[in-house]
C-alpha positions as a LaTeX table, in Angstrom:
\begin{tabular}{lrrr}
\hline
Residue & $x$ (\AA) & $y$ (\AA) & $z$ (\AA) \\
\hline
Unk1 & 8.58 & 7.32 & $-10.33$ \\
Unk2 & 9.92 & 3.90 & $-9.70$ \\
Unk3 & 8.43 & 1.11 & $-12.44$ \\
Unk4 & 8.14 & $-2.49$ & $-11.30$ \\
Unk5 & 7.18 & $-5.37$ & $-13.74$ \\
Unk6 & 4.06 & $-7.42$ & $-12.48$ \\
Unk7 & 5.24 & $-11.07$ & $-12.18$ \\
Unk8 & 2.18 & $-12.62$ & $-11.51$ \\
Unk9 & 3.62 & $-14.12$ & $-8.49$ \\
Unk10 & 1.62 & $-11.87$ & $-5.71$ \\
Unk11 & $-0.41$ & $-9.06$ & $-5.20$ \\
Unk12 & 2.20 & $-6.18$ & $-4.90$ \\
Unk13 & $-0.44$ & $-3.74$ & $-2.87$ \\
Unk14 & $-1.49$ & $-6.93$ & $-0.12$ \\
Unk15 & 0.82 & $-9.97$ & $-1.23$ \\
Unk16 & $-1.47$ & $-12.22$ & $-1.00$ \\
Unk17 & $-0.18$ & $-15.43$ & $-3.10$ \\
Unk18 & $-1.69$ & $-15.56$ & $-6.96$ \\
Unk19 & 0.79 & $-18.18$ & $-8.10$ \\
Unk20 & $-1.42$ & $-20.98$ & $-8.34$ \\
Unk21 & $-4.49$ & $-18.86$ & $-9.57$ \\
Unk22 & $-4.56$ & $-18.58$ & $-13.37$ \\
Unk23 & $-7.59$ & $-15.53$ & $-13.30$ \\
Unk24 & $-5.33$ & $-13.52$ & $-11.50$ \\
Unk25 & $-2.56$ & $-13.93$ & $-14.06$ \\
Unk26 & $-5.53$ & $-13.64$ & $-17.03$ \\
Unk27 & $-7.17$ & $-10.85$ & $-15.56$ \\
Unk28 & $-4.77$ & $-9.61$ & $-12.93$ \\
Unk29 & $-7.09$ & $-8.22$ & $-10.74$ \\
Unk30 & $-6.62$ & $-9.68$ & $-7.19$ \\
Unk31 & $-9.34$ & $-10.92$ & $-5.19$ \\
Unk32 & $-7.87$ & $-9.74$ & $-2.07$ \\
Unk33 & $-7.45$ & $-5.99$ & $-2.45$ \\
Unk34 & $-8.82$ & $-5.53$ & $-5.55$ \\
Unk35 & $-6.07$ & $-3.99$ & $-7.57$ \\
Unk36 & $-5.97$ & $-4.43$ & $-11.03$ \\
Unk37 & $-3.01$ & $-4.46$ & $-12.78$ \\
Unk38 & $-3.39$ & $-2.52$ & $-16.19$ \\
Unk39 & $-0.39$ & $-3.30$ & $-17.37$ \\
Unk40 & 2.89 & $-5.17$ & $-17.23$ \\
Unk41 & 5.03 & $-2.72$ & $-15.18$ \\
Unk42 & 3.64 & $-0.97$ & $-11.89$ \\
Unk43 & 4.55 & 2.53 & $-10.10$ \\
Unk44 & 5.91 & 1.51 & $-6.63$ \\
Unk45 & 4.68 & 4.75 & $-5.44$ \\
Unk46 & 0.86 & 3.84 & $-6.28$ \\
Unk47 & 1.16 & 0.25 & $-5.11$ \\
Unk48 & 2.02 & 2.12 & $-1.29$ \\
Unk49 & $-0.89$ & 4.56 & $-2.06$ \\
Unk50 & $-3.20$ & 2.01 & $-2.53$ \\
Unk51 & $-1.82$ & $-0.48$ & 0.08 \\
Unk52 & $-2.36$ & 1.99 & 2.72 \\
Unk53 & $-6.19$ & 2.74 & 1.05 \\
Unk54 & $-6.59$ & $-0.78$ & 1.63 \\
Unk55 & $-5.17$ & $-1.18$ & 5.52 \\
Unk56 & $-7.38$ & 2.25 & 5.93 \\
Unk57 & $-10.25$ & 0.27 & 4.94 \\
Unk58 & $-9.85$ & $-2.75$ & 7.19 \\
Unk59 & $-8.52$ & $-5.20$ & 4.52 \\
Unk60 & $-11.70$ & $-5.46$ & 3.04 \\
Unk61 & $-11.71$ & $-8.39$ & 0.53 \\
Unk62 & $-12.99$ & $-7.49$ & $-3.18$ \\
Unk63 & $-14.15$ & $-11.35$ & $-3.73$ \\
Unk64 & $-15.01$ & $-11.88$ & $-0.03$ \\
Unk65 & $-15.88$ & $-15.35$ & $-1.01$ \\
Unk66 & $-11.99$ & $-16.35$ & $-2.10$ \\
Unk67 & $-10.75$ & $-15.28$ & 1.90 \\
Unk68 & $-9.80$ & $-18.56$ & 3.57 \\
Unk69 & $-11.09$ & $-18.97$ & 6.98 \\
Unk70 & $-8.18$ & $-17.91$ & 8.98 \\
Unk71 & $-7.06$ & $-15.49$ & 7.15 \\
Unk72 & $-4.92$ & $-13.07$ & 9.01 \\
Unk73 & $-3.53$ & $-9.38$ & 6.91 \\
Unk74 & $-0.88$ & $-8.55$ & 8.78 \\
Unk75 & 0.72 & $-12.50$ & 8.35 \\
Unk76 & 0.18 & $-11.25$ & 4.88 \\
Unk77 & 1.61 & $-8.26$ & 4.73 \\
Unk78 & 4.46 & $-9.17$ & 6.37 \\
Unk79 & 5.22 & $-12.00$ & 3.07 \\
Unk80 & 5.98 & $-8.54$ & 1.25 \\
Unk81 & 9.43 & $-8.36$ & 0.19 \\
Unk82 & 10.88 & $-4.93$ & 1.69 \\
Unk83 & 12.09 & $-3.17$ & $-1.61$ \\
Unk84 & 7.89 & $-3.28$ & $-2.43$ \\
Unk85 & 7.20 & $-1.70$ & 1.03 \\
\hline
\end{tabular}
């Protein structure tokens, strides 16, 4: 099991951007993917599960009304460093 701190910086399962969005660092649950983080470390191999539960799904939004209008997932996904892949 590999442990990653949460950062606050992005959404680890779709990277979408939460830098500028103090809920998501309050609350950290993201309003793209809906993962909440419970704590301040993360297992990698959970993040992938639920990444791939997420691209299964059709990148469904949690807080549809937060998803700009061009919006594209795989632009997104791609934003995701490669040692979080």
């Amino acid at each position: 099991m590999t442990r990653i701190p949460v950062d606050g910086q992005y959404c680890y399962v779709c990277s979408l951007d939460q830098e500028d969005d103090i809920r998501f660092l309050a609350g950290r649950i993201c309003f793209c993917c809906g993962i909440q983080y419970d704590d301040f470390e993360v297992d990698l191999e959970l993040v992938c599960i639920e990444r791939q539960y997420w691209i299964d799904g059709g990148y469904l939004w949690f807080r549809s009304s937060k998803r700009p209008e061009k919006w594209n997932p795989i632009e997104q996904l791609n934003q995701l460093p490669e040692k979080y892949r």
